[in-house]
C-alpha positions in Angstrom: -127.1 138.1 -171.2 -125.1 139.3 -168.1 -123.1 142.0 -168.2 -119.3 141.9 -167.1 -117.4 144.9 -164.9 -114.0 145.8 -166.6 -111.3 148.5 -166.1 -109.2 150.8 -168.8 -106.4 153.4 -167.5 -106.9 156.5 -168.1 -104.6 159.9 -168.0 -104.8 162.9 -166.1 -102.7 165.8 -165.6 -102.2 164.7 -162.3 -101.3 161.0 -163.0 -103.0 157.6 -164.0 -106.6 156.4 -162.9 -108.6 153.8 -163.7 -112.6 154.8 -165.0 -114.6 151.5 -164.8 -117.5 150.4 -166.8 -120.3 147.7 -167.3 -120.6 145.9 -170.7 -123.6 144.1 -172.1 -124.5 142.5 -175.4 -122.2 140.4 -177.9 -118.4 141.6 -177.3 -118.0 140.9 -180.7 -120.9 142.9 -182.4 -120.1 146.0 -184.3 -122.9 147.7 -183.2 -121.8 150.0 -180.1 -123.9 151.8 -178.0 -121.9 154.3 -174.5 -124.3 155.5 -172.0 -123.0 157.8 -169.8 -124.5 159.1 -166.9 -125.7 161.9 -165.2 -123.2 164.3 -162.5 -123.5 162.0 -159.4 -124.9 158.9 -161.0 -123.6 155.5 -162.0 -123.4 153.1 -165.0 -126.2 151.0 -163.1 -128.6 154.0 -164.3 -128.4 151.8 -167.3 -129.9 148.4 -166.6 -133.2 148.5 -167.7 -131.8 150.2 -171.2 -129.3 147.6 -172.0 -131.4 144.9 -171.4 -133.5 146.0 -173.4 -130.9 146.9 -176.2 -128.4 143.8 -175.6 -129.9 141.9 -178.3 -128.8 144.7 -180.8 -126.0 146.1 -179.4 -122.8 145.7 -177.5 -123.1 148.3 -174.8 -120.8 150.1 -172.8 -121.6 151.8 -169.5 -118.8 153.5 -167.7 -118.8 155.1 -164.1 -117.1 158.4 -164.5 -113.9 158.8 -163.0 -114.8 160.0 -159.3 -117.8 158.2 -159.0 -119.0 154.6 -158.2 -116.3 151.9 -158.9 -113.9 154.0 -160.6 -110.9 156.1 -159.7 -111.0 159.8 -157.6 -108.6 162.7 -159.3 -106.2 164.0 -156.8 -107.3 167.5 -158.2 -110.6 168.3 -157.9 -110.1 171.0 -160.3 -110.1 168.3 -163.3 -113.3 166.9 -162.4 -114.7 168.8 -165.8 -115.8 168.2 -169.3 -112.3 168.1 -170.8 -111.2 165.6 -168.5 -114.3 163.6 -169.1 -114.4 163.8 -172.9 -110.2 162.7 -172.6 -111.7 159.2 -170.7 -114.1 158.9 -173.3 -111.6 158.9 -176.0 -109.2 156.1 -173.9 -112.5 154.4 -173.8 -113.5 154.5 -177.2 -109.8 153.0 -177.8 -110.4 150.2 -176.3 -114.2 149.3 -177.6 -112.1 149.8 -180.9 -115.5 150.3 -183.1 -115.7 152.1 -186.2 -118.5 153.9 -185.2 -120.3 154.3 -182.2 -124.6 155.5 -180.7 -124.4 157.7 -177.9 -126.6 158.4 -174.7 -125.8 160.9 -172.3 -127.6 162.0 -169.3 -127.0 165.7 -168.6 -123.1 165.3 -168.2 -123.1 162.4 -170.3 -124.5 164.5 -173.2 -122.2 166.9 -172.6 -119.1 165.0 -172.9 -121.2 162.9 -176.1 -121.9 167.1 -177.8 -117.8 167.6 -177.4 -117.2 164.6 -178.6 -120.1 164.9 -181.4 -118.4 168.2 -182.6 -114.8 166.8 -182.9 -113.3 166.0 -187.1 -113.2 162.9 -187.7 -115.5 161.9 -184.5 -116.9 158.1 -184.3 -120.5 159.3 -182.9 -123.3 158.1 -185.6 -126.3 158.9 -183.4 -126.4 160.8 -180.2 -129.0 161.0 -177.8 -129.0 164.1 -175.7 -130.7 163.6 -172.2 -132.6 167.0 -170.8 -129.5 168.5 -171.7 -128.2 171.2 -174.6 -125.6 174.5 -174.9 -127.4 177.1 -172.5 -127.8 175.2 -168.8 -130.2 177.4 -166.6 -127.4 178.9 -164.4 -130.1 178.7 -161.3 -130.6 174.9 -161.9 -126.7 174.4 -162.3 -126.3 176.0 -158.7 -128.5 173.9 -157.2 -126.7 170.4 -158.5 -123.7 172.2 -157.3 -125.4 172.7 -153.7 -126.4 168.9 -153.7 -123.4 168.0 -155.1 -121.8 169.4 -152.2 -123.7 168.0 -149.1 -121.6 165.7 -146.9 -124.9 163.6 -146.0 -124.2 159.9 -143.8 -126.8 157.9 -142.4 -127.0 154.8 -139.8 -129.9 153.3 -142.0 -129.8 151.7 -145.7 -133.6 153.0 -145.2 -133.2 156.7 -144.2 -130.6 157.0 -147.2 -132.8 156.0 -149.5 -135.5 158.3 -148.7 -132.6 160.8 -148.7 -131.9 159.8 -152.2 -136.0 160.0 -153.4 -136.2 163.4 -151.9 -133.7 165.2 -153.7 -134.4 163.2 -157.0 -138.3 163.8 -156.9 -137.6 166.0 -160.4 -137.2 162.3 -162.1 -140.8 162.2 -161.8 -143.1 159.0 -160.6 -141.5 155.8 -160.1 -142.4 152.3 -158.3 -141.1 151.3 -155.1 -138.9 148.8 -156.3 -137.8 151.5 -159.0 -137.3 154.0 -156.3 -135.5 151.6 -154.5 -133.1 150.8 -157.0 -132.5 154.5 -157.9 -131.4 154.9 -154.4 -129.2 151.6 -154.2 -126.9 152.2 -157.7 -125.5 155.5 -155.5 -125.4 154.3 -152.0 -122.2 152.7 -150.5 -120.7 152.2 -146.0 -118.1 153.5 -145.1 -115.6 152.5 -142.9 -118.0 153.7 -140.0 -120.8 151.6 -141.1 -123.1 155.1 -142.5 -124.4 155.0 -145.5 -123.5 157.6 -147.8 -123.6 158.6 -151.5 -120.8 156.9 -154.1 -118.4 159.8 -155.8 -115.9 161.6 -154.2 -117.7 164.9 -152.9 -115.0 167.1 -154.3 -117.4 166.8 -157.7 -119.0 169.7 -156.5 -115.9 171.9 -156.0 -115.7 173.2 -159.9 -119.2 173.1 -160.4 -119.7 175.8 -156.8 -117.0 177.7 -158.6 -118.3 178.2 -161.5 -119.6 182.1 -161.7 -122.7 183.6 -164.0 -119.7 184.7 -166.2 -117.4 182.0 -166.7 -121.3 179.9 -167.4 -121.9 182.3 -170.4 -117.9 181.8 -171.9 -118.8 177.9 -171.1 -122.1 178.7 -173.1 -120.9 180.0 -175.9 -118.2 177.1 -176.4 -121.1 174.6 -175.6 -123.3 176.2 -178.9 -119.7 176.3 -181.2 -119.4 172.7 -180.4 -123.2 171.6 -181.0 -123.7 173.7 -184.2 -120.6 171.6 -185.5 -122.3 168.0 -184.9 -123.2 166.3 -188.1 -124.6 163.1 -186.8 -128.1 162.3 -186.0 -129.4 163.5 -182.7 -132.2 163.3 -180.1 -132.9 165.6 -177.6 -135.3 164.2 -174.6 -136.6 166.6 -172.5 -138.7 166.5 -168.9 -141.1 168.9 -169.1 -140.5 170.0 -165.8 -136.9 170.8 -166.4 -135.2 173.4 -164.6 -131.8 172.7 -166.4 -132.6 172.6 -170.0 -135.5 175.1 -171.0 -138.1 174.6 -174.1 -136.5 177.4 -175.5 -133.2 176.5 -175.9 -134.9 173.2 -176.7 -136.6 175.1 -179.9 -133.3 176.5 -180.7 -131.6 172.9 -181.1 -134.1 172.1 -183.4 -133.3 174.6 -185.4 -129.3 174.6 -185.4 -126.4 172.6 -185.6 -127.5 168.9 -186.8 -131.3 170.2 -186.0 -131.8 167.8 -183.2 -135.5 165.6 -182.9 -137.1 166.9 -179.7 -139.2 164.7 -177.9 -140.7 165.9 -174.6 -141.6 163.9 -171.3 -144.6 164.7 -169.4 -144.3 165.2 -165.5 -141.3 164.6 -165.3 -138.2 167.3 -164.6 -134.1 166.3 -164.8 -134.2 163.9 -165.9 -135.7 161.4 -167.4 -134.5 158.1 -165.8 -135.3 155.5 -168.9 -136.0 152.9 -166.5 -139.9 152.4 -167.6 -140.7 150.7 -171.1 -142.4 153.9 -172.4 -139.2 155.6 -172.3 -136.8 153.0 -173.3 -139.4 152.5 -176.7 -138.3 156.2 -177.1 -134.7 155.5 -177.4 -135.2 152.1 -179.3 -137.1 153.5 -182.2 -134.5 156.3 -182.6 -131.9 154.2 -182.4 -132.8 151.6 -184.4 -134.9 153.4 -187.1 
C-alpha cells in the first residue's frame, strides 16, 4: 500500500505549528504502530519498516516539529523533550486508538519512555532504539556539535558523502541504502546548495546543555523509565557511544525490565532498513 502525507496542529508556548507525518497500512485497523525518529532525522527513516509492517498495522510516522516537512518553533529553546512528548499527545488525538506500539530512535525513544511512564498512557509495547535514562554526556556533545554545523554544498553528490561520513556509526550499508540515508535529510535552498532538512537551531539546547543539568535530566529520565509498565525492547549497536551496555544491563533489570537485543558492528544507531533487523522488531511486535 502507499502511504499518504497528512498534517495535525500542534501547540507551543510560542504559538501554533503544524508537525507532519507519513501514514501506512489500513486507516481503519486498530492496530497502531508511531515511529519516531532520531534528533536530525525524518519519518522516511521508516520505509523499509512499514512496508514491512503495513499488512499488520496502521502506521504513523511523523517528522518532528523542526525537521523535514513540518513546522520550525520561533524559540529554539522549546526544541526539547516536553515539547516533543506535547506533539505526541495532539498526535495520538488524532490516530484516536485505544492503544498504541511504539518505536523510537534515540529521541524518538525518549519522547516514547515519557510518554511510557505517564497514568493512564496508551503505549502497549515500546521499542527503545540505542537509547535509555543515562546518555553518555561525551556522545551527546558530539550530536550537539553536528547538530550545529551550518554545512551547504553545490552538489547532490558531495552532500551525500557528507551525510555517509558523519553517519558511518549506523554501520555497513548498500549504495542504494547509503543513498537513500542521505536523500530522506537533504533539501536546496533558495541558492541552489544542498543542505541538511531541520532548522539548525536543534542544536541550540542540546550545546547548552551542561554535565549538570545532564545528570538532573538523568535522574528524571530513570523516574520515568522505572514507572513504564508496558512491554519493552531495547536495541542496542554494539558500537554505541550514546547508550552504554551497562546502563543497557541496568534496563534489564528495572523499571518494566526491558528485552535487550544487541546489534553487531554497528554504533547509533541501528537504521532498521536491512531484513535482519526489521525481523527483530517484527517478532517483538507481533509475538
Amino acid at each position: 500500500m502507499a502511504f499518504t502525507r497528512q498534517t495535525v496542529q500542534c501547540i507551543s508556548p510560542a504559538g501554533l505549528h503544524h508537525m507532519s507525518y507519513k501514514e501506512w497500512g489500513d486507516p481503519q485497523s486498530a492496530k497502531v504502530l508511531i515511529c519516531v525518529h532520531g534528533v536530525t532525522r525524518v519519518a522516511d527513516d521508516f520505509d523499509m519498516l512499514s512496508q514491512a509492517l503495513e499488512s499488520d498495522y496502521r502506521i504513523i510516522c511523523p517528522d518532528v516539529v523542526g525537521r523535514g516537512q513540518s513546522g520550525r518553533l520561533p524559540n529554539p529553546q522549546l526544541y526539547q523533550i516536553p515539547q516533543y512528548v506535547s506533539d505526541m499527545v495532539t498526535l495520538l488525538a488524532r490516530v484516536n486508538a485505544e492503544t498504541v506500539d511504539w518505536f523510537g530512535t534515540s529521541m524518538g525513544g525518549l519522547i516514547g519512555m515519557v510518554l511510557a511512564s505517564m497514568k493512564n498512557s496508551p503505549l502497549r509495547k515500546l521499542v527503545l532504539n540505542d537509547v535509555g535514562p543515562s546518555l553518555n554526556f561525551d556522545g551527546l556533545k558530539r550530536i550537539g556539535d553536528s547538530i550545529a554545523q551550518d554545512v551547504r554544498f553545490d552538489t547532490f553528490e558531495e552532500a551525500e558523502r557528507f551525510i555517509r561520513e558523519v553517519s558511518i556509526s549506523f554501520g555497513p550499508h548498500s549504495e542504494a541504502e547509503w543513498h537513500k540515508i542521505a536523500r530522506d535529510v537533504l533539501k536546496q535552498d533558495a541558492d541552489g546548495k544542498w543542505v541538511r532538512h531541520y532548522d539548525l537551531s536543534l542544536a541550540i539546547p542540546v550545546q547548552a546543555t551542561t554535565a549538570e543539568v545532564a545528570a538532573i535530566g538523568e535522574k528524571m529520565l530513570w523516574a520515568a523509565y522505572d514507572a513504564i509498565t508496558c512491554q519493552t525492547l531495547l536495541v542496542r549497536g554494539a558500537e554505541s557511544d550514546l547508550l552504554s551496555k551497562a546502563t543497557a544491563a541496568q534496563m534489564q533489570e528495572r523499571g518494566p525490565h526491558a528485552e535487550v537485543v544487541e546489534i553487531a558492528g554497528v554504533g547509533h544507531a541501528p537504521t532498521f532498513v536491512q531484513p535482519d533487523q526489521i525481523a527483530i522488531i517484527r517478532e517483538f511486535l507481533l509475538r
